[in-house]
C-alpha positions in Angstrom: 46.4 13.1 150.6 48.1 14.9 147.7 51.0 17.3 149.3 52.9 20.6 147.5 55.9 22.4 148.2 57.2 25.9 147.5 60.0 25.8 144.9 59.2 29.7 144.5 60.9 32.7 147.0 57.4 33.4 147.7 53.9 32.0 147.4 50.9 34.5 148.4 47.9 32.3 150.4 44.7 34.2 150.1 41.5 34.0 151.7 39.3 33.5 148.7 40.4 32.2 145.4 40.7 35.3 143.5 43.3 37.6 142.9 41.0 40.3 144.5 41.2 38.2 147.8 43.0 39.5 151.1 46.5 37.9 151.5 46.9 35.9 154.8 50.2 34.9 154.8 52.5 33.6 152.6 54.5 30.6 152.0 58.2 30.7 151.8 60.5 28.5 149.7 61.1 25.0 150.5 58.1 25.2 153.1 55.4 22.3 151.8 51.4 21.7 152.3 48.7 19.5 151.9 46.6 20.2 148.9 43.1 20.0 149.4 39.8 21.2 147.4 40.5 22.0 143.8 39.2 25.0 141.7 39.6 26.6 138.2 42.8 27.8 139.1 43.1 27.9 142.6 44.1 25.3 145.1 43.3 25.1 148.9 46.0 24.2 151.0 46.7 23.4 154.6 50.7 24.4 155.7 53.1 21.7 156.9 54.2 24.6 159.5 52.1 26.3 160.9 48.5 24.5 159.8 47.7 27.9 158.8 44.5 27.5 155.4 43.8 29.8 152.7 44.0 29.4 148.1 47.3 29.8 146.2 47.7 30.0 142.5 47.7 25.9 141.2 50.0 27.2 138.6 52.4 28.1 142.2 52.1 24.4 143.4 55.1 21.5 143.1 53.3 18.3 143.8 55.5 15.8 145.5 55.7 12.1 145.9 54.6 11.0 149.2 58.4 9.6 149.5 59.8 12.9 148.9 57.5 14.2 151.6 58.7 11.4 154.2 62.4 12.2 153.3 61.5 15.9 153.7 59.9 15.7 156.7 62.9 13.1 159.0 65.4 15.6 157.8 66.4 18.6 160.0 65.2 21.9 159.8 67.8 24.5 157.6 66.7 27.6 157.3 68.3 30.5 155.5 69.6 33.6 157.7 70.7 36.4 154.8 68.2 38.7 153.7 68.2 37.6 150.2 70.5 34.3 149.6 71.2 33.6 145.8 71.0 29.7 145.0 72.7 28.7 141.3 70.3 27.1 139.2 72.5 26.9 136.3 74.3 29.1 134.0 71.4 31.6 133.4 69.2 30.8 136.3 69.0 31.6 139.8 66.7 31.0 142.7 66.2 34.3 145.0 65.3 33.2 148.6 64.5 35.3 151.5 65.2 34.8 155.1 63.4 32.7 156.9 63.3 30.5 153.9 63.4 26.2 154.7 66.1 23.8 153.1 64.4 20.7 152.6 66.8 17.7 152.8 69.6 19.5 153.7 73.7 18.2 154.1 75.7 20.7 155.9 78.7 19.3 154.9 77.9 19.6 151.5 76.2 22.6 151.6 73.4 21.2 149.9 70.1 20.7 149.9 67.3 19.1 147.5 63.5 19.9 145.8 62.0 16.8 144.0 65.3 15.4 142.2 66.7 18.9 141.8 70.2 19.2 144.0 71.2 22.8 145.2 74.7 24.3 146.5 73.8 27.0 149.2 76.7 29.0 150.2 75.1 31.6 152.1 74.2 31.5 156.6 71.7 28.8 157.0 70.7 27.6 161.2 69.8 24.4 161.7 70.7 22.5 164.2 71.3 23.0 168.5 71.8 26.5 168.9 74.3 27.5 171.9 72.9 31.1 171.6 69.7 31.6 171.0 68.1 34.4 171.9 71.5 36.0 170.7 70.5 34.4 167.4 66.6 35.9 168.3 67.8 39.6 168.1 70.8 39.4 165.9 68.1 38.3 163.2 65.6 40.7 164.1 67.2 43.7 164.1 67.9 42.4 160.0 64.1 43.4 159.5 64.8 46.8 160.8 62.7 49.7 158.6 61.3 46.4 157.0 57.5 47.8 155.4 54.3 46.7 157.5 52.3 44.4 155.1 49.4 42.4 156.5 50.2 38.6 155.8 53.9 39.4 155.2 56.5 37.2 156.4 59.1 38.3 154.3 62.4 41.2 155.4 60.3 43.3 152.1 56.8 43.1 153.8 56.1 41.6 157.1 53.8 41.7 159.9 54.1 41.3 163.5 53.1 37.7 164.1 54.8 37.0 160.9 57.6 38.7 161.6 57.8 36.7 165.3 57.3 33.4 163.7 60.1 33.8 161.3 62.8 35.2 163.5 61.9 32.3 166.0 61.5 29.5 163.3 65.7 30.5 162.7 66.1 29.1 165.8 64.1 25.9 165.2 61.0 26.7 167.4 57.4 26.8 165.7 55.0 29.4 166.3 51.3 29.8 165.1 51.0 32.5 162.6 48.7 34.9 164.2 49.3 37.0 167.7 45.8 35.5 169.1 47.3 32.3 169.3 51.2 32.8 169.6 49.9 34.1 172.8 48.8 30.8 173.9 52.6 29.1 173.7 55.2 29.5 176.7 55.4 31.0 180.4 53.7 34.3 181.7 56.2 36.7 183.1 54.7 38.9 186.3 57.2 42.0 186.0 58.6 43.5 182.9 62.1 43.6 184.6 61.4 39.1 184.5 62.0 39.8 180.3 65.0 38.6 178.7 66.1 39.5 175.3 64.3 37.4 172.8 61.1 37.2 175.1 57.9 38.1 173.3 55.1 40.9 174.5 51.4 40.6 173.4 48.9 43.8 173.6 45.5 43.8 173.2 42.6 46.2 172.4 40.2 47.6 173.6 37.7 44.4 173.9 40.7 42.5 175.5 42.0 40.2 171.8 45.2 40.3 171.3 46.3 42.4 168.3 49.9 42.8 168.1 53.2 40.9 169.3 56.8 41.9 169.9 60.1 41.0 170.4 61.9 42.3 173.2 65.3 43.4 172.7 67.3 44.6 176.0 65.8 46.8 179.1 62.5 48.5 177.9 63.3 48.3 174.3 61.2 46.3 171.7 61.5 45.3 167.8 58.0 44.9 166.5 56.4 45.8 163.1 53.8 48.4 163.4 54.2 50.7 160.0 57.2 49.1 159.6 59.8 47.1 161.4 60.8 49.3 164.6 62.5 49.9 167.8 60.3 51.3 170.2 60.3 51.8 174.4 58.0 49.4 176.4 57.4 49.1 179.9 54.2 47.2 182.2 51.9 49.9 180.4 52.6 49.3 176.9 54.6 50.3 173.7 55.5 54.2 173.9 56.3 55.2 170.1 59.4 57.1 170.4 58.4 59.4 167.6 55.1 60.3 168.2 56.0 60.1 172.5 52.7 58.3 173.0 51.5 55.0 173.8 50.2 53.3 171.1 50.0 49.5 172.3 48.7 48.3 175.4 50.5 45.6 177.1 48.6 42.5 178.1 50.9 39.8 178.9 54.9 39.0 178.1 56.1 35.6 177.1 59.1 33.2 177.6 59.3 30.9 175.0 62.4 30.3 175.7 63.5 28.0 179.1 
């Protein structure tokens, strides 16, 4: 198997190899692949994280040795916390990464970390590690995405959607979720009662045929961060999400998660 990472902020993953195609998701810096069928141009690739599919740009692609991929992939997960975090390349260069972005073979106590045989200083918050706090971590994070633009396959604090915002926040604090909403539903315990939600807990609604369309983080009592439009704060309770703008419901609550035990 031939295997990629990103060594851009931001790779887009599209659905069809064209630049035409509907964006997916995206995959951040430091975050690697498999790279499968070839094109003029375009590569499929299947995501180390998340097995999520879809074409990048070849021209986007860093091959790496399989060895680099083993050393990659026994080291623990960094992952950068600032919105932007700006990483010295040399006297001219820098590399701009965004949060949620992964620092492969990463030394705390050096504050480095490594791509191919490139070594990088990183000066800015970075998680990794036990977290005493968590779901402290879970909202502190979150509420950095605030007014944050909807933008479907985003996973970024300049475009982000609601499953990708969810997986984001929650791979800060080293715990993988799918990308989409139908099947981040599928992970942790059901809660009975709304009052049973503790901050960090996530909220799934579906639509009118019963799929699940849209995911949330729950903040404190009847409050939720969630991207609809953009990043927002709105009320919820056993019914659904009540937009506090518009003073009507505009998601209906099917089921509320703890991921966290």
């Amino acid at each position: 198997m031939n295997y990629g990472i990103s060594n851009l902020s931001i790779i887009p993953v599209r659905v069809e190899p064209s630049e035409k195609s509907e964006m997916a998701t995206q995959i951040l810096f430091g975050e690697h692949f498999e790279m499968r069928e070839q094109m003029v141009g375009w590569t499929n690739v299947k995501l180390a994280y998340d097995g999520y599919e879809g074409w990048i740009d070849t021209k986007m692609a860093t091959p790496i040795h399989p060895r680099t991929l083993t050393k990659i992939e026994n080291s623990p997960m960094a992952v950068t916390s600032d919105i932007i975090t700006i990483v010295p390349v040399n006297d001219e260069q820098n590399l701009m990464l965004v949060a949620g972005s992964t620092l492969p073979v990463w030394r705390p106590y050096l504050k480095q970390f490594s791509v191919i045989r490139d070594t990088y200083l990183a000066t800015g918050e970075v998680v990794y590690g036990d977290l005493k706090n968590p779901r402290e971590i879970i909202i502190q994070q979150a509420l950095k995405y605030f007014n944050a633009p909807y933008l479907w396959g985003g996973r970024t604090p300049f475009g982000v959607d609601c499953s990708g915002l969810t997986q984001i926040i929650y791979k800060m604090i080293g715990i993988k979720l799918p990308r989409d909403a139908s099947e981040q539903v599928n992970v942790g315990t059901a809660m009975s009662f709304v009052d049973e939600a503790e901050p960090g807990d996530l909220a799934f609604f579906d639509d009118e045929e019963g799929n699940i369309v849209h995911v949330g983080i729950i903040w404190k009592r009847n409050k939720i961060i969630h991207a609809s439009g953009q990043v927002r704060i709105d009320n919820v309770d056993q019914f659904g999400i009540f937009n506090i703008d518009t003073q009507r419901y505009t998601h209906k609550m099917r089921v509320m998660k703890k991921i966290i035990t």
